[in-house]
C-alpha positions, 0 to 999 in steps of 0.5 A: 631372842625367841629363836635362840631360847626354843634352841637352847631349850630344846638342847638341854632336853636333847642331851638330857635325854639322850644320855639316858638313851646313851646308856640303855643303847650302849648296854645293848650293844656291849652285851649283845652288839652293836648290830642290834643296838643299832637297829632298836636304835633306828626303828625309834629314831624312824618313829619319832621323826615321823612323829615331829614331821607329821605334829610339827607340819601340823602346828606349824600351819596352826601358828596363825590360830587366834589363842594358840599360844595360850594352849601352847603356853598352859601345855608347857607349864604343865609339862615343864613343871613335872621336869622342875619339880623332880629337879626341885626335890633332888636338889632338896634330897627328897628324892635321889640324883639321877645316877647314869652308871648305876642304870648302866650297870643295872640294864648290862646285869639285866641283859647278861641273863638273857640269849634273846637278842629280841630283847635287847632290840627291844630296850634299845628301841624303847629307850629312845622312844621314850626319852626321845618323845618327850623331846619330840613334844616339846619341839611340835609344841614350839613349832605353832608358837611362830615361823621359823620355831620349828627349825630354831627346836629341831636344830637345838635337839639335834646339835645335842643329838649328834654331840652325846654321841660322840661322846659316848662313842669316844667314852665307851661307857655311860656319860657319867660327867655330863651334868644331867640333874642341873640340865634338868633344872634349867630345861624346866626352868625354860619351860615354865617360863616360855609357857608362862610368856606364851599364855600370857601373850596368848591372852593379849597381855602384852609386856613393854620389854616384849620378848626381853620379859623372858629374861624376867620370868626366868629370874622369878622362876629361878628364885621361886625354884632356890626358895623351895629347895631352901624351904624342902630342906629346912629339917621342919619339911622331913 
């Protein structure tokens, strides 16, 4: 059961992450070409698989740790919890829902202003360096968790890779329709879930539904995460 969870994990954070990236680099492209959204484009693409070649190879080797699923685990409670938490207030309208065409609109008018096609190289490039990277930890982080982890993450990442852009390709614009906010949720939802399972099994408690107590944490958090939607909204919390 693991192995398909790490790969719809890491596929929600994928494609989360690259229409954010989508959107910066097709900018790029229709307002200073495609040659240079291309070329930002690769030298990111270069620079964070080098990183999960390096980081995953590493963790990989470090599976057999004794506690390194507790470290694992806390790691991606943290980090799945700042993608939970953000995705917890807009749904309770505290903060706005991310708006894909707005940004759009906001890097072509930024990108009008200047001739310098070292600029868009560089905005092409660091917009999938950093959407990209925290894909990339969230795949080395699965890699040390057991064998097979690393292929399960890269698979997921890059089935989800390949599908936006296509579908930005075929749209031509800013991938408006796909449903980033709730994405978001689940990826953090998955997140804090396998990192509670991980530093749990990590500390030597060990479930009688092994890894079914996935499917249990993830209905808890689910249900934790609704509650405090609800309660972020209640006109007493503005």
């Amino acid at each position: 059961m693991t192995g398909p969870v790490l790969a719809g994990t890491t596929f929600a954070a994928s494609a989360v992450e690259c229409v954010e990236a989508a959107t910066i680099v097709l900018a790029v492209a229709l307002t200073r070409g495609l040659r240079v959204a291309l070329l930002g484009t690769l030298g990111a693409l270069l620079a964070l698989a080098l990183f999960i070649a390096a980081f995953g190879a590493l963790l990989v080797r470090a599976s057999a740790l004794h506690g390194i699923e507790t470290v694992v685990g806390l790691f991606l409670l943290y980090f799945g919890w700042k993608w939970l938490r953000k995705a917890i207030y807009r749904y309770a309208g505290r903060i706005p829902m991310r708006d894909e065409a707005a940004n759009f609109q906001r890097d072509n008018e930024r990108l009008r202003t200047t001739h310098d096609d070292r600029l868009g190289m560089a905005m092409a490039f660091q917009g999938v360096l950093l959407e990209g990277f925290e894909v990339a930890i969230i795949v080395v982080s699965f890699a040390a968790t057991s064998h097979g982890a690393l292929d399960w993450s890269i698979g997921g990442a890059a089935l989800a890779a390949v599908l936006v852009t296509l579908a930005a390709v075929v749209a031509h614009g800013p991938l408006t329709n796909v449903p980033e906010n709730a994405l978001k949720f689940i990826v953090g939802t998955m997140l804090v879930s396998l990192g509670l399972f991980w530093s749990a099994t990590g500390l030597g408690f060990v479930s009688p539904l092994g890894d079914g107590s996935i499917a249990v944490i993830i209905a808890a958090t689910l249900l934790v995460s609704y509650a405090s939607i609800v309660r972020l909204r209640a006109p007493s919390n503005r």
